[in-house]
DRENMAR-238372 format. One line per 3 residues: number of its first residue (from 1); their letters; for each residue x negated, y negated, z negated of C-alpha. Coordinates in nm, 2 decimals, always signed. Example, Ala and Ser with C-alpha at 12.3 -4.5 7.8 and 13.67 -1.06 7.14 Angstrom:
2
1 = as = -1.23:+0.45:-0.78  -1.37:+0.11:-0.71
This chain:
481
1 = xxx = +2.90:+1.81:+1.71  +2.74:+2.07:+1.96  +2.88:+1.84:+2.24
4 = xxx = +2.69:+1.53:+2.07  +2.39:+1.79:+2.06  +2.45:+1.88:+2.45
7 = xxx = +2.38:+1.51:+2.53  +2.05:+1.53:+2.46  +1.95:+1.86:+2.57
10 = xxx = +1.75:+1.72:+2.92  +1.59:+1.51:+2.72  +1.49:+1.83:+2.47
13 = xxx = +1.42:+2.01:+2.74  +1.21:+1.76:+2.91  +0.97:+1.68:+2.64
16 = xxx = +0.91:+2.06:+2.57  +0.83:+2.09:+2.90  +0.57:+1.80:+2.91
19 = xxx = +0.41:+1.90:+2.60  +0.42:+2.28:+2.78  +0.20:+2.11:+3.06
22 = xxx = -0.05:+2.03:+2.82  -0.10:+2.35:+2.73  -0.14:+2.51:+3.06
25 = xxx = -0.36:+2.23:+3.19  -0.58:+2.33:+2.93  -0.60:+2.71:+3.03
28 = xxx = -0.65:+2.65:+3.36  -0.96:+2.71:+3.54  -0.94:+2.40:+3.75
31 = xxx = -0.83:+2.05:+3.63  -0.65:+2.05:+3.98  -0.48:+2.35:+3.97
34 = xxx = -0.18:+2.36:+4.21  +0.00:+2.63:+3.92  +0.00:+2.28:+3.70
37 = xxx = +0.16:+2.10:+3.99  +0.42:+2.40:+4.04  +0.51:+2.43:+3.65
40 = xxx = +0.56:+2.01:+3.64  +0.82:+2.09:+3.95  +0.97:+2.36:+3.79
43 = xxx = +1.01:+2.14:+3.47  +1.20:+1.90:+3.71  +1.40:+2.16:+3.77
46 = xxx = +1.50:+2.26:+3.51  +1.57:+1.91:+3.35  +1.81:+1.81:+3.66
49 = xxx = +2.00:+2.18:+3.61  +2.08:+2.16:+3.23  +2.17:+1.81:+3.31
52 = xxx = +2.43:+1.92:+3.56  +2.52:+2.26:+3.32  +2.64:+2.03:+3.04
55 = xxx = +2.81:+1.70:+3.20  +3.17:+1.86:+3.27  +3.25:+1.74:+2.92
58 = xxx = +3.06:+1.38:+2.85  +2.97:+1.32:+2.51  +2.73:+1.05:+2.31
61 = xxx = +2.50:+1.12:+2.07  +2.51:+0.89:+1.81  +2.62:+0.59:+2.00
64 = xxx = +2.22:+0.65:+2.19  +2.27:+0.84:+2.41  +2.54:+0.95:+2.71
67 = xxx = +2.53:+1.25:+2.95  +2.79:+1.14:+3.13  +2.80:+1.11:+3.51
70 = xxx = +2.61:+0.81:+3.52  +2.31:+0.94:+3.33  +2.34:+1.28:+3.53
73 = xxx = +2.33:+1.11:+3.85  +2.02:+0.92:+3.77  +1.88:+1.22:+3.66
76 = xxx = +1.91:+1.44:+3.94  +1.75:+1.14:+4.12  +1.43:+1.08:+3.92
79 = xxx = +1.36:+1.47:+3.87  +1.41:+1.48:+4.26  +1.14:+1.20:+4.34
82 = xxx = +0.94:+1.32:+4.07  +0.91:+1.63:+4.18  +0.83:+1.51:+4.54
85 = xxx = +0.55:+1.25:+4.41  +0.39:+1.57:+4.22  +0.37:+1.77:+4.56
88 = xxx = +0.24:+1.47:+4.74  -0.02:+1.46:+4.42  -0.12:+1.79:+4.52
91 = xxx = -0.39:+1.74:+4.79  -0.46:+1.42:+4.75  -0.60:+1.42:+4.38
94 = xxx = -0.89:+1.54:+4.47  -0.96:+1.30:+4.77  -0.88:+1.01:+4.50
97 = xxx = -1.12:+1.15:+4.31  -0.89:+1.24:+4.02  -0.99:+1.50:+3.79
100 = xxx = -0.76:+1.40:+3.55  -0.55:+1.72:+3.35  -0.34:+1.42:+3.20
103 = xxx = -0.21:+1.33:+3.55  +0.10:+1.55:+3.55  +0.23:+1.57:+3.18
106 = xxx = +0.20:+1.12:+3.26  +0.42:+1.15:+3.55  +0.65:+1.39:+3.32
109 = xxx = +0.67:+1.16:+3.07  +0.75:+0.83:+3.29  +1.06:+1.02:+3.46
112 = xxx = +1.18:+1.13:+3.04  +1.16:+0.73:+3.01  +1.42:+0.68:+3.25
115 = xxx = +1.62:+0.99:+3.21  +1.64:+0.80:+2.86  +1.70:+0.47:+2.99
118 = xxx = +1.95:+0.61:+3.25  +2.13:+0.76:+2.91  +2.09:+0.51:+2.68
121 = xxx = +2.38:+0.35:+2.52  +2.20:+0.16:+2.26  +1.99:-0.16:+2.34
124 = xxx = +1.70:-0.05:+2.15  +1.69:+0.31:+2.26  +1.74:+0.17:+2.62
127 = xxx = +1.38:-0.03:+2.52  +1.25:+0.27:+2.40  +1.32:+0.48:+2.75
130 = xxx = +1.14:+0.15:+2.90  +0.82:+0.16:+2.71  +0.81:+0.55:+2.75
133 = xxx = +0.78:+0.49:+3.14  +0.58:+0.21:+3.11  +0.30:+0.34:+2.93
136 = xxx = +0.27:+0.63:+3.12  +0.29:+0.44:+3.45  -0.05:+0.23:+3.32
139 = xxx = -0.26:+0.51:+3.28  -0.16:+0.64:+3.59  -0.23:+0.35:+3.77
142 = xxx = -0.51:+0.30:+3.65  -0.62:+0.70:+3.60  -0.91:+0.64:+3.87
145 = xxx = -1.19:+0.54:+3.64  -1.43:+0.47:+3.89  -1.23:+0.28:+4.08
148 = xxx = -1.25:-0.13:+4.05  -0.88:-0.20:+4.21  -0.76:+0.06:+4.06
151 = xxx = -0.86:-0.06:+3.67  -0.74:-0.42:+3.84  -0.40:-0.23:+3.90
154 = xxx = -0.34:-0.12:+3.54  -0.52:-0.37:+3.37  -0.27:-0.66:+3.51
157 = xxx = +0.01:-0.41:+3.48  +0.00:-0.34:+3.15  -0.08:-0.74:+3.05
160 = xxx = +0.20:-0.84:+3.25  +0.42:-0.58:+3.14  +0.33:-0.59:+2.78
163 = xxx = +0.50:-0.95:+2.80  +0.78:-0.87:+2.93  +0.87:-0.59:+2.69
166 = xxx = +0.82:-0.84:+2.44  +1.07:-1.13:+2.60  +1.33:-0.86:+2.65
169 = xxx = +1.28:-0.68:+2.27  +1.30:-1.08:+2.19  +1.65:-1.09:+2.38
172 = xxx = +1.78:-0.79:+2.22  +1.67:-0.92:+1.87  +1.89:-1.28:+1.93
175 = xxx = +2.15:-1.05:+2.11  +2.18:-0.87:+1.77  +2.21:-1.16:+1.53
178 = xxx = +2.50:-1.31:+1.77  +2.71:-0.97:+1.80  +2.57:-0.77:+1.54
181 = xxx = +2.50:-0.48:+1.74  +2.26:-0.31:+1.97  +2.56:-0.06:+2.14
184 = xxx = +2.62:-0.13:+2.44  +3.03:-0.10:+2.41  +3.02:-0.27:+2.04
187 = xxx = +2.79:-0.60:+2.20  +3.09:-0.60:+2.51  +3.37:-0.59:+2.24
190 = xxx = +3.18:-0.87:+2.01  +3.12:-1.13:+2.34  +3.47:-1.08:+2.45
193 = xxx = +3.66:-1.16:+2.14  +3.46:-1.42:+1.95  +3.51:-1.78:+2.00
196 = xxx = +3.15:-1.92:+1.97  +3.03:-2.25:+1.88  +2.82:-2.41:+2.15
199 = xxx = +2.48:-2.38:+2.01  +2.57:-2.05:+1.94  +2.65:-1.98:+2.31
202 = xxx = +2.30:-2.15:+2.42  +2.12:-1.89:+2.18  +2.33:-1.62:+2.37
205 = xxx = +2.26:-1.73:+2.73  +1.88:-1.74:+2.63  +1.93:-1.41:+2.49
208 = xxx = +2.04:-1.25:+2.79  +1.80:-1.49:+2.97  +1.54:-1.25:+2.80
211 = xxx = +1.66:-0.92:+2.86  +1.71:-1.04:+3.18  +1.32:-1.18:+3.25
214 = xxx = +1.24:-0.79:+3.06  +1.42:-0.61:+3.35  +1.34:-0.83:+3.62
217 = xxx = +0.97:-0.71:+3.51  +1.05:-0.38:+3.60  +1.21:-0.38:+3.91
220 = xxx = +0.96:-0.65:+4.06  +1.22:-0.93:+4.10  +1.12:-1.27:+4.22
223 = xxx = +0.93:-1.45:+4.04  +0.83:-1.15:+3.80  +0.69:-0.97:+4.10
226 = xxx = +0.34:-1.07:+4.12  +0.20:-0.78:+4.01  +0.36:-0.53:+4.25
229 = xxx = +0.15:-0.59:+4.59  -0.17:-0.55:+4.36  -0.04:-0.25:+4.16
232 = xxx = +0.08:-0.08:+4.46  -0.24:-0.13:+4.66  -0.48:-0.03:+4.36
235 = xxx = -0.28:+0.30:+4.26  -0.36:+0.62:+4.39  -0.06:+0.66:+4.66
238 = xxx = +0.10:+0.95:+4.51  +0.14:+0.74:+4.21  +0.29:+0.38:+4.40
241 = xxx = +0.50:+0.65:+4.59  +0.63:+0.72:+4.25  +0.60:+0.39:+4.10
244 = xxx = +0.80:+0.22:+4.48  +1.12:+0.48:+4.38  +1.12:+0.67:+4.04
247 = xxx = +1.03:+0.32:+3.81  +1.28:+0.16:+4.03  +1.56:+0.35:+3.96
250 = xxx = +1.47:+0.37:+3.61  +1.48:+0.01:+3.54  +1.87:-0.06:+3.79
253 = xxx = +2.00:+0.23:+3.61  +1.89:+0.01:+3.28  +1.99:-0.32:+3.45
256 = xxx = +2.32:-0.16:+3.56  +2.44:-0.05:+3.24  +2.35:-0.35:+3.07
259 = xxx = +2.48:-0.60:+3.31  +2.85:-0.47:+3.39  +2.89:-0.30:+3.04
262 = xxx = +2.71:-0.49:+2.74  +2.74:-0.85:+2.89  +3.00:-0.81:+3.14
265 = xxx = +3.14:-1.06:+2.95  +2.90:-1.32:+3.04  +2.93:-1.24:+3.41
268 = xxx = +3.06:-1.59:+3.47  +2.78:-1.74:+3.33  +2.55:-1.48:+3.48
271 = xxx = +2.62:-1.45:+3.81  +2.46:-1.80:+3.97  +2.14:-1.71:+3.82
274 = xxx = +2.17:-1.31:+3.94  +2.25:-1.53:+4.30  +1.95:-1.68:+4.30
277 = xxx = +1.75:-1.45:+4.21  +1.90:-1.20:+4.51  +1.85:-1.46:+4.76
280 = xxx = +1.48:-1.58:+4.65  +1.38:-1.23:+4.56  +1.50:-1.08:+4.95
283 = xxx = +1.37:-1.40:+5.07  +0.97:-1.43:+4.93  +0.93:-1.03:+5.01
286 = xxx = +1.03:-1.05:+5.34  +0.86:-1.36:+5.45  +0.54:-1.28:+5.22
289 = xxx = +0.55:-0.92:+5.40  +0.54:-1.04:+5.75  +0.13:-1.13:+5.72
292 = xxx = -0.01:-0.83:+5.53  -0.23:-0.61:+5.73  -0.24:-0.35:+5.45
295 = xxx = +0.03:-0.11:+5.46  +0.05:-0.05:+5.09  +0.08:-0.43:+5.03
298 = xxx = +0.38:-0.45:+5.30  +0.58:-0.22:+5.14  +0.56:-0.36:+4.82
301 = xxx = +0.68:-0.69:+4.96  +0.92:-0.48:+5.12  +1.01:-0.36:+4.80
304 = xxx = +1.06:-0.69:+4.62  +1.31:-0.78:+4.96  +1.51:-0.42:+4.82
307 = xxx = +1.50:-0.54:+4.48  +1.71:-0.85:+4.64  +1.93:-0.62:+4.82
310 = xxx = +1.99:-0.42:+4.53  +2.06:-0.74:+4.34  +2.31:-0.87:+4.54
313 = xxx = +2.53:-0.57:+4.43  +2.48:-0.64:+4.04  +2.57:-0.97:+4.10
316 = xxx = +2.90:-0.87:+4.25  +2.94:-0.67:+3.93  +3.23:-0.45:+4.06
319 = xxx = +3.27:-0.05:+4.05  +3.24:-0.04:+4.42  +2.93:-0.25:+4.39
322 = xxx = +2.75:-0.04:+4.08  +2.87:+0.24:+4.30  +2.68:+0.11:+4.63
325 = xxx = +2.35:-0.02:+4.43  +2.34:+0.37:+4.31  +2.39:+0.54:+4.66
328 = xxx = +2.12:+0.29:+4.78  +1.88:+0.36:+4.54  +1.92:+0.73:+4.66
331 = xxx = +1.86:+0.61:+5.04  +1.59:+0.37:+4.92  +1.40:+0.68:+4.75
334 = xxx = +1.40:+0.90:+5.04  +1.29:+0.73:+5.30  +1.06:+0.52:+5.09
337 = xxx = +0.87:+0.82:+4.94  +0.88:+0.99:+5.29  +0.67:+0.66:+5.39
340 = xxx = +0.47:+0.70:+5.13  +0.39:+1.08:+5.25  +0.29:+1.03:+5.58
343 = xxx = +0.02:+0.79:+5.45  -0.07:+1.12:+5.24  -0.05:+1.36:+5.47
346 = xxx = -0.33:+1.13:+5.68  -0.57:+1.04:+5.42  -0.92:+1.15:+5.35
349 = xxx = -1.19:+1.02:+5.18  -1.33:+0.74:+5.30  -1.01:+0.64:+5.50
352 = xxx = -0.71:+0.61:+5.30  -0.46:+0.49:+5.58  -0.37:+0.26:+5.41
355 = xxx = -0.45:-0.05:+5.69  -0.18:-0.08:+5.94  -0.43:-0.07:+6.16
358 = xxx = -0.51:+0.27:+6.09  -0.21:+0.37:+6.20  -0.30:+0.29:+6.54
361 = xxx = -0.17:+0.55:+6.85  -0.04:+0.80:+6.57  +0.24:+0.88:+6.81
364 = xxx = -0.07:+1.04:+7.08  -0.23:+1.24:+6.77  +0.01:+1.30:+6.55
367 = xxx = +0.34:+1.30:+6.70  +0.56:+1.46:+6.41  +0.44:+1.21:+6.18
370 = xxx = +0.46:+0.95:+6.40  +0.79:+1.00:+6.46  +0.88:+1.03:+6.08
373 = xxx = +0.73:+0.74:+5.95  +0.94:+0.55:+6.21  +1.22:+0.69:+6.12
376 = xxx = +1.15:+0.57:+5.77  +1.07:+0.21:+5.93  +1.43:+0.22:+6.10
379 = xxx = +1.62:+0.28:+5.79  +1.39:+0.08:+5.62  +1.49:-0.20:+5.87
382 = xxx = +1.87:-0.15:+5.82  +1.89:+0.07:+6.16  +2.21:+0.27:+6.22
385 = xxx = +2.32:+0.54:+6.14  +2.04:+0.59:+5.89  +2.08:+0.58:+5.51
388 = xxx = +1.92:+0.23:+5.48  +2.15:+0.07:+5.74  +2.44:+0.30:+5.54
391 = xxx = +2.34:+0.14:+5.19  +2.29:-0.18:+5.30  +2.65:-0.18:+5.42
394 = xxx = +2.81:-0.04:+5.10  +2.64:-0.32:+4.92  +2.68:-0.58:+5.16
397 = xxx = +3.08:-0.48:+5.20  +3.15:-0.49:+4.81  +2.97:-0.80:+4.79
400 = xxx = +3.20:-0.96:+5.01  +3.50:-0.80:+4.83  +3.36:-0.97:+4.55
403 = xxx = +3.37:-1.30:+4.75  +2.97:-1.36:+4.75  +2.99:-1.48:+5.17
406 = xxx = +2.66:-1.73:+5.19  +2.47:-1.45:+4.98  +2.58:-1.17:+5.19
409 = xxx = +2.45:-1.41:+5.53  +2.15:-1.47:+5.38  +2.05:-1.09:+5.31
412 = xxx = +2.18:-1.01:+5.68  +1.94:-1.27:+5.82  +1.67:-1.16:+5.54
415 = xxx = +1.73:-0.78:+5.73  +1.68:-0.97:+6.07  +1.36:-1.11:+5.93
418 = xxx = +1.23:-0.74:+5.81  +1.27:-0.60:+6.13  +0.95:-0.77:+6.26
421 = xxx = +0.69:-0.59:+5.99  +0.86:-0.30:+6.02  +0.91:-0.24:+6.37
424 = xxx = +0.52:-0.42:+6.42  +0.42:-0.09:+6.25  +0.61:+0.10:+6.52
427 = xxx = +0.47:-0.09:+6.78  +0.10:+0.02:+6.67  +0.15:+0.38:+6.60
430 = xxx = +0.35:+0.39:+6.99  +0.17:+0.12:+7.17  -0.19:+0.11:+7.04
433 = xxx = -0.51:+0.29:+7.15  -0.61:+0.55:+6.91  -0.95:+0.59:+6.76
436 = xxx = -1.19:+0.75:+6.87  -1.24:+0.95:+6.55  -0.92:+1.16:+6.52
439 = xxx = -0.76:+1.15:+6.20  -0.75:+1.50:+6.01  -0.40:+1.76:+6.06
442 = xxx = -0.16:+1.69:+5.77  -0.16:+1.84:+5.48  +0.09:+2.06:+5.43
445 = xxx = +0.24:+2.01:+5.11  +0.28:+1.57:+5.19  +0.41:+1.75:+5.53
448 = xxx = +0.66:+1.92:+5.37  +0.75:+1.62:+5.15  +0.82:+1.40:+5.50
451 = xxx = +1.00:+1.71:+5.68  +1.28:+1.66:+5.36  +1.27:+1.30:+5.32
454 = xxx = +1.33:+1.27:+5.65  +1.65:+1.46:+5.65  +1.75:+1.35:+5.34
457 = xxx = +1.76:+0.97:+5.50  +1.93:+1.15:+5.85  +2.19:+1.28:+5.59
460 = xxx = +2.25:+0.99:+5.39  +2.36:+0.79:+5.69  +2.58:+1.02:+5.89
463 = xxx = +2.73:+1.22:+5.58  +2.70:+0.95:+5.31  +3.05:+1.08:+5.14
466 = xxx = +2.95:+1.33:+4.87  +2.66:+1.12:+4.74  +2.83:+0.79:+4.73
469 = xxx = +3.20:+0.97:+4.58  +2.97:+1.10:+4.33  +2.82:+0.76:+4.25
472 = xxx = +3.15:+0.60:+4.22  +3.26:+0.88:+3.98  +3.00:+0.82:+3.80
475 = xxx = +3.05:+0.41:+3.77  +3.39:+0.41:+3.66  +3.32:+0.63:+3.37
478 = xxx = +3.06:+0.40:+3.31  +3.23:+0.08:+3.36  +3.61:+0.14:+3.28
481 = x = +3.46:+0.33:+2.96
């Protein structure tokens, strides 16, 4: 019993401490007062420690909810880019012209949606994980008022996602009647030992069709993507930062669990549509990304093209794969946030940097940046020996284990493809003239988030081993059960 109880202490833990945020929002003197931002960090912290002090002996709660190494791992990620999206928050509320004391108890309460969904072994408390990061991540992207793109941003978000939390709650709902079960390990053991009638397989297949359309939703997979480049652009950039890595870890770690345990299955039946969807999804972002001028919009294309990396690994559906989709979701999150940060550390009212444009002779006036957010480009791009070129060969290489040639060809040539928005942006912070209105020194805290996202993606590439042992620790619990 008191290892069932263990299970759920982050999640204890972490709503105490977003309710505690409330409460010293309300005592402070100033709604943007960096002890708010400190205490959500700390409440980070803390979650991703008790995690880690309680996973040597994995137990389940109920049949809801696991800490094992799975949910741990994911964990530690989320509190981690949490924690970096609140210290990139810090300056640049105020320039966003958010006076919001809500902000940082939302952001708390999207990462306890995924440390839920990352530890859910029930269907319907997966859903519930989902909606708890969802509704937090509409008010935040929509938290400035004032702000027309910004109530564009969460208005279509919310629509959007409203209907896909309905489709997939729809596919849970048939995927109940068929196996009578919402556990993830009773719904495996149902599929794989009942002989079902053909009309009773069609019902299944749109079942998981569902689920499937509810997940593609959240990690912006072709064609349920349409949202992202506006979403991304309207947010304040603290909050895509968080939206670009956190919400996308949140909703793999779902997809992951759900795919290779619940309806593994169904992986023959699955796996043309999870090809097609790889190779359209890592297709439309990259080609779509090479004419945006914003920077904001070009890495959310460049987002949707990861999703299609990322998928290419659940459609191979082996440990090595699950294992390489979660050490590139760990790449992915440093040196996207890092991007992220730099276009923090440069913005001021009245010019956001978010243009590509405005990005022009950085290397002449800011030269540390400069050189960071190239970095981030490079691995971005697939460069070795960075963490993105790293990743992308973990995937790439189980895919092929898994036989998946012509996909694995198309993502190399969709990686060939990247490299011209990507290194276009190195080009114009290198090659351009730079203004003749300097931009403003960085801001130290968004500074500070670069300096470690930077090493973090260094790290990832030339010492990948204890981060992706870890992650295939962690599958094979998850997977071999």
């Amino acid at each position: 019993m008191t290892q069932a109880i263990n299970s759920g202490l982050p999640l204890i833990v972490a709503c105490s401490w977003a309710l505690l945020l409330i409460v010293v929002e309300m005592f402070s003197r100033d709604r943007r007062f960096v002890g708010v931002a400190w205490t959500t960090v700390l409440g980070f912290a803390a979650t991703a420690a008790i995690s880690l002090h309680y996973s040597g002996d994995p137990a389940v709660y109920g049949n809801a909810l696991a800490l094992d190494g799975y949910a741990v791992y994911f964990n530690l990620l989320v509190c981690a880019l949490g924690a970096a999206a609140v210290l990139l928050s810090v300056e640049h509320l105020g320039d966003a012209g958010i006076v919001r004391g809500e902000y940082y108890s939302l952001m708390f309460f999207a990462v306890i949606g995924v440390v839920i969904m990352a530890a859910a072994t029930d269907l319907i408390v997966m859903f519930i994980g989902l909606e708890t990061m969802s509704m937090a991540v509409y008010v935040l992207a929509g938290i400035r008022k004032s702000d027309l793109r910004s109530n564009e941003a969460a208005l279509k978000y919310f629509l959007l996602g409203a209907l896909a939390s309905a489709l997939l709650l729809y596919g849970v709902a048939l995927l109940y009647t068929m196996t009578g079960s919402t556990v993830l390990a009773d719904v495996a053991k149902a599929l794989s030992s009942t002989n079902y009638a053909a009309s009773d397989h069609l019902v299944l297949l749109l079942a998981t069709g569902l689920i499937l359309i509810g997940f593609g939703f959240k990690i912006a997979a072709v064609p349920f993507h349409l949202w992202a480049p506006d979403v991304y652009e309207g947010a304040p950039t603290s909050v895509t930062a968080f939206m670009a890595t956190a919400v996308k870890a949140g909703g793999f770690a779902a997809l992951l669990r759900t795919m290779l345990e619940a309806l593994a299955p169904m992986r023959a039946e699955l796996a043309p549509v999870l090809w097609g969807a790889a190779a359209v999804t890592m297709t439309i972002g990259n080609v779509v990304a090479l004419r945006q001028t914003s920077l904001k919009r070009m890495l959310a294309y460049s987002s949707i093209a990861h999703t299609g990396y990322l998928l290419v690994g659940v459609t191979a559906g082996t440990a090595e794969a699950g294992s390489s989709v979660m050490f590139y979701l760990a790449a992915y999150g440093a040196m996207n946030i890092g991007a992220f940060g730099v276009m923090v550390a440069l913005a001021r009212r009245g010019r956001g940097c978010e243009n590509i444009s405005d990005f022009s002779g950085l290397a002449q006036t800011h030269p540390a940046l400069a050189s960071a957010m190239a970095l981030f480009l490079l691995s971005l791009t697939g460069i070795p020996p960075l963490g993105g070129f790293v990743g992308k060969f973990y995937v790439f290489t189980a895919a092929l284990h898994a036989g998946l040639v012509w996909l694995v060809v198309i993502a190399a040539l969709n990686s060939v493809i990247s490299a011209a928005y990507y290194l276009g942006v190195v080009r114009t912070m290198y090659f351009d003239k730079a203004p003749d209105d300097v931009l403003p020194s960085a801001r130290p805290y968004a500074a500070v988030v670069v300096a470690v996202a930077a090493v973090a993606t260094v790290l990832l590439g030339v010492a990948p081993s204890p981060v992706l042992g870890t992650a295939a620790r962690a599958f094979r619990l998850v997977l071999l059960g």
